[in-house]
Every structure is written in structure tokens, then in C-alpha cells.
N, C-alpha and C positions, 0 to 999 in steps of 0.2 A: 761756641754753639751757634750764636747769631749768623758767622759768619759760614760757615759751615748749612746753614738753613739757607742764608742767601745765594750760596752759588746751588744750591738743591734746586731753587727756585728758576737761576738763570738755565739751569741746563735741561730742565723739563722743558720747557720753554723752548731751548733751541733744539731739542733732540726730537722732540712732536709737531712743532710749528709746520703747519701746511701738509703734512702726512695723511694719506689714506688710511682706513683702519684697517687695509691686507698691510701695508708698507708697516703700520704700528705692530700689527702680530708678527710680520715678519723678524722685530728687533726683540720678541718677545720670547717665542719660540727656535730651538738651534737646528731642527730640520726644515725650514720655511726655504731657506734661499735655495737660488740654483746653485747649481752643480758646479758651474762655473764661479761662482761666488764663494763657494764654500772651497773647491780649491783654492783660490788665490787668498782668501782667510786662512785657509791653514798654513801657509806658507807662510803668510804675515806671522802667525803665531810662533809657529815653531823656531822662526829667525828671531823674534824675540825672546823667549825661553831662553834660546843658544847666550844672546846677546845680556841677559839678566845673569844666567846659570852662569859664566864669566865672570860679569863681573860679582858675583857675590865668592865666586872662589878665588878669586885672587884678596880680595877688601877682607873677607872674613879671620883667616889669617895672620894680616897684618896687626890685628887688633891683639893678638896674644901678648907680645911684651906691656899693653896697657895692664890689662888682668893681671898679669905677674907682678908687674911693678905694687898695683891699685891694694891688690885683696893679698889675703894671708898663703903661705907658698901651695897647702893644699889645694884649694880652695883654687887658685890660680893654674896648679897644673891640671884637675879636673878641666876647670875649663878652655886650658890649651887643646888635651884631648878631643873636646867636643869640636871644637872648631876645626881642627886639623879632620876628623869624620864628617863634620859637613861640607870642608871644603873638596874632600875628596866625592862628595856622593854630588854636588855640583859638576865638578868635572865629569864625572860617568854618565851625568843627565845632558850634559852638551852633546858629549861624541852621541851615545845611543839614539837619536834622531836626525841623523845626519843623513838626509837624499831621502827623507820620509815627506809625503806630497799629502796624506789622508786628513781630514779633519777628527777621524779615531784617536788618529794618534797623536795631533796637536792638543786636541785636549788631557791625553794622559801625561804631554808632556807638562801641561797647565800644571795637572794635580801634584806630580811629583816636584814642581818647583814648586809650590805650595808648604807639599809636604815636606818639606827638608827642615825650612824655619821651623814649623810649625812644632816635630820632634825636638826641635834644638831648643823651643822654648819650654816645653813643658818638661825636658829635663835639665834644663838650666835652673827653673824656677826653685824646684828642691830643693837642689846645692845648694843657691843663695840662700837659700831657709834656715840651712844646717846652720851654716853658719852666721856668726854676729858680724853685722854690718853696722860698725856704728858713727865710724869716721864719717864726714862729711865730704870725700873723695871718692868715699867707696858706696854713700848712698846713692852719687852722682851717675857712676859708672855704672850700679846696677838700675838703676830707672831707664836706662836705657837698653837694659835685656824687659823691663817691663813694657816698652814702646815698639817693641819687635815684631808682634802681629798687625799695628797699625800700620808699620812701613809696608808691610808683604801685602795690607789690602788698597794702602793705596795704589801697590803699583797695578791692581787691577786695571785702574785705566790707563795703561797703553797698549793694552789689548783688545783688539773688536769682539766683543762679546753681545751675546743676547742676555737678559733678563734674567732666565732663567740660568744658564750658565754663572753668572755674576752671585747670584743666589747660592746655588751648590759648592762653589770653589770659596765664600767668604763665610758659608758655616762652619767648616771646619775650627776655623782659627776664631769667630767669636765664642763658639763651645770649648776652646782649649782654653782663652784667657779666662770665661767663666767660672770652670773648674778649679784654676788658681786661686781664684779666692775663695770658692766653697771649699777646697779642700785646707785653706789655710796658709796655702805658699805666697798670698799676695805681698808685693816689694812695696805696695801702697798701704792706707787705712783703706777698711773694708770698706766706707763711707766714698769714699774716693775710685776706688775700686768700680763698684757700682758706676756711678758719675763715666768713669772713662771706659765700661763698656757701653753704654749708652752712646755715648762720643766714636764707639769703635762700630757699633751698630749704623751709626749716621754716616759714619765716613764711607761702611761697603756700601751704601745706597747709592752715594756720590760716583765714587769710582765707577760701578756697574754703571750707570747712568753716562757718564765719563765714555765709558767700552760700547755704550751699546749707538752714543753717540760718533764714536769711530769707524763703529759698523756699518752705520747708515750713512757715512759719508763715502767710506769703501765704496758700499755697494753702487751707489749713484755712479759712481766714476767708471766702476766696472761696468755696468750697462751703458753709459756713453759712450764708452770704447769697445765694447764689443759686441754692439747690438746693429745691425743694417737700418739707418734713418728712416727709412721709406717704409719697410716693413716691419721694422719691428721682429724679425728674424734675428738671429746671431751669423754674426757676417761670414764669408768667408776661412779668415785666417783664425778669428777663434774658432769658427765650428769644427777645424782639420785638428784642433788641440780639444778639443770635447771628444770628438770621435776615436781618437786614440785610445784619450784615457778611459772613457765606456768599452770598449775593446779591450783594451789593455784589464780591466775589474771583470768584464764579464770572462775571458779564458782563464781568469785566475779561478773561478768561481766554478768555469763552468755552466757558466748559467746560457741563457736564448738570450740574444740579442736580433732584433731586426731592424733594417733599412728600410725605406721608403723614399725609392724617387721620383717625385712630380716635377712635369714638364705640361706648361701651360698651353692649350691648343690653339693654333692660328693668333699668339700673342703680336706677331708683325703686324698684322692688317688692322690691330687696334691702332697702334701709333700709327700707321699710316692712313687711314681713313680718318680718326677722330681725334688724334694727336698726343703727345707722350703725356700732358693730364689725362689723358682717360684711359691711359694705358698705365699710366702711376695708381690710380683708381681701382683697376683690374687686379695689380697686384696686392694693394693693401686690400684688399677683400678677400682675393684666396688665400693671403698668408694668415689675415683675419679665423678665416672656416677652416686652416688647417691649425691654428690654436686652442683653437674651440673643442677641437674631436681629439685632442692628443692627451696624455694628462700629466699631470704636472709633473712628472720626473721625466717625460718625455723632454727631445730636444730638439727647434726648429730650427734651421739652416739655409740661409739662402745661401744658396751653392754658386748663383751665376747668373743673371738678367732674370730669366722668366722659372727659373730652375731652383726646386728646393729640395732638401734630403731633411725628410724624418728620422728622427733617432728613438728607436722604441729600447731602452732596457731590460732585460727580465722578461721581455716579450717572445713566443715562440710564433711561428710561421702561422698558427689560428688566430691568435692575438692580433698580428697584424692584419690579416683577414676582416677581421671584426672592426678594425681601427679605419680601413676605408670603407668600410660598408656603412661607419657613420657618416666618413664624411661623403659621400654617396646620396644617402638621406639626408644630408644639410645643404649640400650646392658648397660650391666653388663663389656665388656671387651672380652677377648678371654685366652683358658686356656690353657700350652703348646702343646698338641695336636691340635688345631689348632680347636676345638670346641667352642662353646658362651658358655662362666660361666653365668649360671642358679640361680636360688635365688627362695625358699619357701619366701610367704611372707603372714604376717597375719594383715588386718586392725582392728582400734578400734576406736572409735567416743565416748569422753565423754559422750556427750545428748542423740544419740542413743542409746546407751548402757547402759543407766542410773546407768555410775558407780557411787561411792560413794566418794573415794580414787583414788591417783592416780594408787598404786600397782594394786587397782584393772584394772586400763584400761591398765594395761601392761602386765597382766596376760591374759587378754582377746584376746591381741594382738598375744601375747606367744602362744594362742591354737589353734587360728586360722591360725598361723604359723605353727604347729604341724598337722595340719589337713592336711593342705595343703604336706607338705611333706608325710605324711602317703599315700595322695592318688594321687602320683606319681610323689610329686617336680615339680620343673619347672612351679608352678601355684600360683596364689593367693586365697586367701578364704578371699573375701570382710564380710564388716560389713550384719549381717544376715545370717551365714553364708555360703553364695550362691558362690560356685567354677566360678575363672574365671583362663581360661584357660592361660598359657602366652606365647608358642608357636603357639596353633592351639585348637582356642576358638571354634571351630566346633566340634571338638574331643572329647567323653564324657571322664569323668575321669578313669582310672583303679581301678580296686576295691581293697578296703582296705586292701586285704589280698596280693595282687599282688605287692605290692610296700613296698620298705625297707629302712623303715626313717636313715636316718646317724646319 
């Protein structure tokens, strides 16, 4: 118990240490992270599942000539039975998540590796009951089907798990061993009994703690590597693997998805005039105002120098409407002359636009960015594409030949 209270103590400690309290709810709550995060989390999981669900079908197995040898021949073939049922429902739990990317479904896969033991223990416990266990080899052996939910909760931690998550997946199997002894099947004295669910209550704490500590180290590493230093955008090469798979969910769904491309106005003449800090300046502030008006399932992208694409989910071509008319209302920032940084910007609406591909709704975005700069910057060219004005929507546009794209 002591011991078990002291690593309780070091891993609070190292799992909160220096945290914000969005970073702390983040490890608390399972829909907090990004999209990007939560993909590469369910991948972790589901590789582990695979990798647990293995090895307990091959180990589980092995053990039957113990129990034949150990307990009485019924008694022993009963429990061949079971084991040969869980080893097979392991194997079925490996293959059935195989090229699955969701965090749905990494967590179903959690519950059903859960669930296997968890069945195998609350009908093993019976059996044992039936019968008389009085040897001293066979009490041995059965103490260790009573130990069976503590293995399945420690291995909670080597899973990234939140709080809550750790919570849900470790009641199952403290409610299963409970029942054991309320109902009389305990392989312990009830006195005892008691004692080592207490011990089994302490241990999910740890583990989840454990999980949720893996989480948080995850995720750090994930935004290291996939986040643009400067802006604080998602770079490049993750953002082309975000946009797919929001692409790839919104045609399954059916759902609106829109694009947003922003292209910074007259961003050269910052760094030449005032030099690449204040043109560094420039961009952490637009990339800044366009985090600001986006919301949190949205996704930012620096696309390319001065160049960034909005990822609206769920959004239709009004949605995104609304989404630059805030950021319209907040400014871009201010550029060292003492001007408002301007932004071409080009919408793109899957459904309306009846693209195909994702390339293609970002191409569409691209041109409508292009347009927009060609006839006189400082505007957008919504989905259709109909000029809206982003200083002075009264003001018709300059003609094409009048204006000189950067």
C-alpha cells in the first residue's frame, strides 16, 4: 500500500508539473485534443490492443496443461474450455481492427480487450467455488485467477489515456472483482478480499495516472513536430495529412466542409523595408487573429511563406462567410508603418463546389485567392465567385489590369 501511495505521489507530480490548466483538462477530458493528436493516439492504441490481444492468445493457452495437471480432471477441463474461448476471441479482437485510424474505434478496441479477461474471470471464479480447493498447489494456482483483474488494470498504463477514459475502462473489472465476494465466489477471506479491492482501486488510479502521463508526453512531441515554430500553425506536411483525413470523414458523412485561403498583402515589402523580424512579427500576429476567429475543431495551416489554409469542418459556404467576417472585425494585426496587414482570401465549400478530391478544394480556394489579389487585394472572392469587399464593401473592385498581384 505504502508503496503503491509513493509512486501515486511521484507521478502526480510528474504528470502536472508545469502544466496549464487547458493542458491539465486536456489530460482530463477525451475530446480536448486535436485531431491531429487524437489520430496519432488512436494508432498508438489500437497497435497496442493488437500487440496485448497477441500476446495474451498465445500465453493464455499455454497455461492449460498447468490446470489439468494442478485441479481435479473436471475442474481442469472446464477451465481448458475457457481459455481456448478466450484465446480465440483475442485473436478475433487483433484481426478486426486492422487499417482502423479512428479514436471510436481504438477505444472499442480498449473495451473489448478489457472485456475478455474480465468474462473469463467472473466465470472462472464459480468453477473454482464448485469445487474443493484444498491442496496447497491448487490454492496457489487459483490465487492467481483471483489476481487476474489487477494484471488487465495495470496494463492500463501503456496506454495514453485521459482521466476519464482510465475511469470507465477500470470500473468494469473493480465492479466484477466486487461481486466476487458479495456473491460468495471469493478464492480469498472476505476480510482479505476487501483489503485487495482497495489495493485494486489504488492500482487503477496509478495506471490511469500512468496513461494519462503518456498522453501528455505524446502530445508534446506531436506538437513539436508538427506544429510551424514561427506561427504556431501546423506545418506544411502535417497539414496535407489533416486535410485528407477531414476530407476523407467529411465525404463519408457527407457532411460541408470548407477551405479558407489567406495570402498576406504586400508581405515582401515588410522584409524589405523593415526586415525579416518584422515581417516574422507580421506573421505571428495574422496567424495569431486567424486562431482567434477559428474554433477549436477548426484547423490552421501554414501552407507556404506568407500563405495559410483554413480547415472549417462541418462548416457550409455561410459558416465560412461568418468565419471571415469575424476575422474582418478583429484585423490581421498592424504592419511597421503603422497600416492594418491585409490578406487576399479565397473560399472553397466541398458540396458547393462539387469537388472530387481534396487537391481539388484547395486548388479552387488557391484561385479564388488569386482573383481576389489580382483585383486589388485586401478582398475576398467567396464560394461563386462573387467579390466581397474587406475594407469598403461599397467600393466596386479595381479592374484587373489596375492591380498587381505580389
Amino acid at each position: 500500500m505504502g508503496f503503491l501511495r509513493e509512486a501515486l505521489t511521484k507521478i502526480l507530480a510528474v504528470v502536472f508539473a508545469g502544466m496549464t490548466m487547458a493542458e491539465i483538462v486536456d489530460l482530463l477530458i477525451p475530446s480536448r485534443q486535436s485531431a491531429f493528436v487524437q489520430r496519432r493516439r488512436s494508432l498508438l492504441i489500437l497497435s497496442r490492443v493488437r500487440l496485448v490481444g497477441v500476446t495474451f492468445a498465445v500465453l493464455t493457452p499455454l497455461w492449460i496443461p498447468v490446470d489439468l495437471i494442478i485441479f481435479d480432471t473436471a475442474l481442469g477441463m472446464y477451465l481448458a474450455a475457457l481459455r481456448v474461448l478466450a484465446s480465440i476471441a483475442f485473436v478475433l479482437l487483433c484481426l478486426s481492427y486492422r487499417g482502423a485510424d479512428s479514436m471510436l474505434v481504438a477505444r472499442w478496441g480498449l473495451v473489448w480487450l478489457l472485456a475478455i479477461p474480465t468474462v473469463f474471470f467472473l466465470i472462472s471464479h464459480p468453477l473454482l467455488a464448485q469445487f474443493a480447493v484444498t491442496d496447497p498447489a491448487q490454492q496457489v494456482i487459483a490465487a492467481g485467477y483471483a489476481f487476474l483483474p489487477f494484471v488487465m488494470v495495470a496494463g492500463l498504463a501503456v496506454f495514453p489515456i485521459t482521466a476519464i477514459e482510465g475511469a470507465a475502462l477500470s470500473l468494469p473489472l473493480l465492479i466484477a472483482y466486487l461481486l466476487t465476494g458479495l456473491l460468495g465466489y471469493q478464492l480469498l477471506p472476505f476480510a482479505s478480499h476487501l483489503g485487495a479491492q482497495w489495493l485494486l482501486l489504488l492500482l487503477a488510479v496509478v495506471a490511469t495516472l500512468a496513461g494519462m502521463s503518456q498522453l501528455h508526453f505524446m502530445s508534446q512531441l506531436v506538437d513539436q513536430s508538427s506544429h510551424d515554430g514561427l506561427t504556431r500553425a501546423y506545418n506544411r506536411r502535417v497539414g496535407e495529412e489533416m486535410v485528407v483525413q477531414q476530407y476523407v470523414t467529411a465525404a463519408r458523412a457527407r457532411q460541408p466542409l470548407s477551405f479558407a485561403f489567406v495570402d498576406l498583402d504586400n508581405f515582401k515589402s515588410i522584409n524589405d523595408r523593415y526586415g525579416h523580424e518584422e515581417g516574422d512579427n507580421a506573421l505571428r500576429s495574422a496567424s495569431a487573429a486567424l486562431r482567434k476567429v477559428l474554433r477549436r475543431g477548426d484547423i490552421l495551416i501554414r501552407w507556404g511563406g506568407e500563405e495559410f489554409l483554413a480547415v472549417m469542418p462541418n462548416t457550409d459556404s455561410e459558416g465560412a462567410r461568418i468565419a471571415i467576417e469575424r476575422l474582418r472585425e478583429s484585423g490581421l494585426g498592424i504592419r511597421p508603418d503603422g497600416k492594418p496587414v491585409t490578406a487576399s482570401i479565397g473560399l472553397a465549400e466541398r458540396i458547393v463546389d462539387e469537388s472530387q478530391q481534396w487537391t481539388d478544394l484547395v486548388e479552387r480556394a488557391d484561385q479564388r485567392m488569386y482573383l481576389a489579389k489580382q483585383t486589388g487585394k485586401d478582398r475576398v472572392v467567396g464560394i461563386g465567385d462573387k467579390l466581397i469587399a474587406w475594407t469598403d464593401e461599397t467600393a466596386p473592385p479595381p479592374p484587373a489590369h489596375a492591380a498587381e498581384a505580389e
